[in-house]
C-alpha positions as CSV (number, residue, x, y, z in Angstrom):
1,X,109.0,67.4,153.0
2,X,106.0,66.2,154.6
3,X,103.2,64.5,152.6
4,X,99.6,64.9,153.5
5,X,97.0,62.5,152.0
6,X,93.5,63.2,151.7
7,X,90.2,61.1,150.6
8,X,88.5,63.1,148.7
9,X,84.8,61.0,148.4
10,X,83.8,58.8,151.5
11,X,80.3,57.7,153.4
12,X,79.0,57.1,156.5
13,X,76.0,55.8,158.3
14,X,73.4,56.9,159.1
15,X,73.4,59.7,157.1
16,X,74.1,57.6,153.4
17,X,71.6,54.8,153.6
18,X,74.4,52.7,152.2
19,X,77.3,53.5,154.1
20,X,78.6,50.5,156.1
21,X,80.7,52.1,158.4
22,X,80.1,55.0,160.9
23,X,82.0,58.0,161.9
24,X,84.3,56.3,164.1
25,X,85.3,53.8,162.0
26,X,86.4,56.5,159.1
27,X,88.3,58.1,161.8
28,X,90.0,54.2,162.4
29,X,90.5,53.8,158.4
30,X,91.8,57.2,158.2
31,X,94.5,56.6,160.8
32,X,95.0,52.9,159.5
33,X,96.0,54.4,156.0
34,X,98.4,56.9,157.0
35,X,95.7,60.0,155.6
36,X,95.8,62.9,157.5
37,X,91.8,63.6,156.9
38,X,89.1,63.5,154.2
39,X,86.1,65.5,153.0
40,X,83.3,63.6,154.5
41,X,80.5,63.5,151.1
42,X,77.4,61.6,152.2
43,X,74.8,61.8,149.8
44,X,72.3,64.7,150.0
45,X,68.7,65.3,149.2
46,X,68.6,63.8,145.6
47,X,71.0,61.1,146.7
48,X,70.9,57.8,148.6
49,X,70.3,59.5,151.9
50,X,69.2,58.5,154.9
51,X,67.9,61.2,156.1
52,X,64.2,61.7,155.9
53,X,63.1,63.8,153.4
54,X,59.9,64.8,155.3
55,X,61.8,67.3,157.4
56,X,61.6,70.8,156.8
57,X,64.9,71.7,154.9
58,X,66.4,73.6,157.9
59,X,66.2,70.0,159.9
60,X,67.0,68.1,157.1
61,X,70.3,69.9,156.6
62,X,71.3,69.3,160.5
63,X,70.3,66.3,160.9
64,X,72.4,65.6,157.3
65,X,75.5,67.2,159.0
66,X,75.5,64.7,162.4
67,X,77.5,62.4,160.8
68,X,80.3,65.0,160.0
69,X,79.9,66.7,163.4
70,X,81.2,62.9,164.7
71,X,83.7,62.8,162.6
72,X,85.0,66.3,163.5
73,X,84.8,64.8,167.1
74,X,86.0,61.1,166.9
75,X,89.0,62.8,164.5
76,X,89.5,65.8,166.7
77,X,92.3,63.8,169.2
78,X,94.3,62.6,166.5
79,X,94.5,65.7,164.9
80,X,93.0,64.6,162.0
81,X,91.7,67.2,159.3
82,X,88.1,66.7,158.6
83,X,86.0,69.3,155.9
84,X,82.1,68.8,155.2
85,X,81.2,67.9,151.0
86,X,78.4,66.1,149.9
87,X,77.4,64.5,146.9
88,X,73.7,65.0,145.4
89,X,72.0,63.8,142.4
90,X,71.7,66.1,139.5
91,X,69.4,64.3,137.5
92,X,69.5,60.7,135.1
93,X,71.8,59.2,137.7
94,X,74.4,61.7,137.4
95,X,75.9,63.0,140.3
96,X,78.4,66.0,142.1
97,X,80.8,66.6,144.7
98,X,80.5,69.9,146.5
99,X,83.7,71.2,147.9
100,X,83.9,74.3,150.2
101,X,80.7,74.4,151.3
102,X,79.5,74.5,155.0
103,X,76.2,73.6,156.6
104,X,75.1,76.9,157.0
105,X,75.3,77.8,153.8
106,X,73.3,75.0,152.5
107,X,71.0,75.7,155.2
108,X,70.5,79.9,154.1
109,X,69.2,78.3,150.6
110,X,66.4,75.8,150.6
111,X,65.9,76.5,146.8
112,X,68.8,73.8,146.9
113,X,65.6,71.1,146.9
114,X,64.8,71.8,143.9
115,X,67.3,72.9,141.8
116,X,70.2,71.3,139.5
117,X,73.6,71.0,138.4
118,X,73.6,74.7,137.1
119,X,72.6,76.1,140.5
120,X,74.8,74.4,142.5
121,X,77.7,75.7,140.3
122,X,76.1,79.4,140.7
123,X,75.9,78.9,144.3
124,X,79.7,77.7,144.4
125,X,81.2,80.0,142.3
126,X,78.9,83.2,144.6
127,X,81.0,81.5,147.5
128,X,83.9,80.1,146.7
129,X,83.2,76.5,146.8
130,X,83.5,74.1,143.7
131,X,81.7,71.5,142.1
132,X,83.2,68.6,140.5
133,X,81.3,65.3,138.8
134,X,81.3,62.2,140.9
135,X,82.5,59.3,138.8
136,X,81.1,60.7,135.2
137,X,81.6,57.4,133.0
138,X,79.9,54.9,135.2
139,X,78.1,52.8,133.7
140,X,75.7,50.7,135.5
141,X,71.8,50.9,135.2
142,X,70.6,53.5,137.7
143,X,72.8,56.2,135.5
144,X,70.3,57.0,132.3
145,X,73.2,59.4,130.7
146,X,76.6,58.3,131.7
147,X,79.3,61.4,131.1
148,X,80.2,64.9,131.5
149,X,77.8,67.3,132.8
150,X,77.7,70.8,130.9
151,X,81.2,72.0,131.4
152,X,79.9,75.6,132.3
153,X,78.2,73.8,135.1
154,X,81.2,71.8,136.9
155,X,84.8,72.8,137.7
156,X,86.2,69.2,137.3
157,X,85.6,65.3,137.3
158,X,86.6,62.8,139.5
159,X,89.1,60.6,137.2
160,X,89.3,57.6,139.5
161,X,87.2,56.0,141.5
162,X,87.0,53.1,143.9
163,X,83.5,52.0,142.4
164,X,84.2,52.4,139.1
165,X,85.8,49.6,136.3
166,X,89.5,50.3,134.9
167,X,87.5,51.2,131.4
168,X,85.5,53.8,133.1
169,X,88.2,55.2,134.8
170,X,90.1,55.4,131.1
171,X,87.6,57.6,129.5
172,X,87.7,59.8,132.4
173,X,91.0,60.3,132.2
174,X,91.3,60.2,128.2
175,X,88.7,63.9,128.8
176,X,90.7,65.3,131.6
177,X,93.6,65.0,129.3
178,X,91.6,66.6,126.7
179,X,90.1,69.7,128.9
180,X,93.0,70.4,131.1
181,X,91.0,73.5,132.5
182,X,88.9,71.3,134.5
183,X,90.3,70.0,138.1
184,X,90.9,66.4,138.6
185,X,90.4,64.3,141.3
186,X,90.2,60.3,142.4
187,X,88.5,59.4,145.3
188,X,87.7,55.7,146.7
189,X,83.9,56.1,147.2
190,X,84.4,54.4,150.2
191,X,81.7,52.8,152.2
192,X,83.2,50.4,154.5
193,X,87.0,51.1,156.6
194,X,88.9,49.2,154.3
195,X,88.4,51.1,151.4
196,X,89.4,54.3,152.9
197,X,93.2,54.4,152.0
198,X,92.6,54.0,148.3
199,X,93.1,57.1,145.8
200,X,92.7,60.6,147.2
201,X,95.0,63.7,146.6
202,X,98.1,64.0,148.5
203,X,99.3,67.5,148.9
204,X,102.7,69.1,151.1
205,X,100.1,71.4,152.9
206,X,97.5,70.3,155.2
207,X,94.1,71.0,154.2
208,X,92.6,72.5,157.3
209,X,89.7,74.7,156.2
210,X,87.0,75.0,153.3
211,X,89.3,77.9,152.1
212,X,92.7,75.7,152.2
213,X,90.7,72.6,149.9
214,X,89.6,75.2,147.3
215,X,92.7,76.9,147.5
216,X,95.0,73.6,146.8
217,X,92.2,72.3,144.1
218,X,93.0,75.3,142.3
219,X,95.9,75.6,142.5
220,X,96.7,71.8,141.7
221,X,99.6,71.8,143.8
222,X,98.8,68.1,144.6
223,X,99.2,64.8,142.8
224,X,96.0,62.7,142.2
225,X,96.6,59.1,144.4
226,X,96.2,57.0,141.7
């Protein structure tokens, strides 16, 4: 039976102000760690991007979506499988992964610049996309409120993460054991190539679409690389 690994949080440059590696170099750490694709999550409006947030929201949200149209190419001769996330600020350094989404949905809905946690989650669950918390028990100065958002407002937490210390990690886990409704995920937060191979879900479907990640989420027919 064939494996399929997937990095589940990941950023690039330009478009995160501090990724240190750019679409072609995922591509190269993806194929370096054996994964057979990722969901690319720069950060977004409320996030460290580095996109300008001068632009009017329909240019904002293509110039936020070059880096993943790269990937898509650099990845597209390996037959690599590449799907489009982000990760945005929700308010006292708390942040989300959005999973199913698609450019031109974020791009139909320029409330987005101003809204939270609570619309996101609305907007997913209207079209079948989720919304899990990045890293929820970081601790480190930038987040005012370290843990779990609202649970009516989230499908899940990331339970590992490649930024995160073992003790944060922990109490991640300790609540996913204790709310096993919610989907779990770990994900390396990578910035730079070498990071890319670390934690992930690893699945024996491939992941080729926004439908087939929300469909294997839910399902959790996959093991959390841990």
């Amino acid at each position: 039976m064939s494996v399929y690994r997937y990095q589940m949080h990941c950023h690039t440059t330009p478009c995160s102000h501090c990724g240190r590696m750019s679409p072609a170099d995922l591509v190269d750490g993806l194929l370096a760690a054996g994964y057979q694709g990722c969901v690319i999550t720069n950060h977004f409006y409320y996030g460290n991007t580095g996109v300008s947030r001068l632009l009017p929201w329909r240019s904002f949200v293509r110039a936020y979506a070059k880096d993943y149209e790269e990937i898509c190419a650099c990845a597209a001769p390996h037959d690599l499988d590449i799907l489009f996330g982000l990760e945005e600020g929700v308010g006292l350094g708390r942040e989300i992964l959005c999973y199913g989404f698609s450019p031109s949905l974020i791009a139909a809905h320029p409330e987005l610049r101003v809204c939270g946690a609570a619309q996101w989650h609305a907007l997913a669950q209207a079209h079948g996309g989720l919304i899990l918390q990045a890293h929820p028990f970081r601790d480190r100065d930038y987040i005012e409120a370290p843990g779990v958002l609202p649970l009516d407002q989230i499908d899940g937490i990331e339970v590992l993460n490649g930024g995160n210390t073992l003790r944060n990690d922990l109490d991640a886990a300790a609540f996913a054991a204790a709310h096993p409704e919610l989907i779990t995920i770990s994900g390396a937060d990578a910035h730079t190539t070498d990071a890319v191979g670390f934690a992930g879900i690893a699945t024996d479907r491939r992941i080729k679409t926004n439908e087939d990640l929300v469909e294997v989420l839910r399902s959790r027919q996959y093991q959390v690389i841990e």
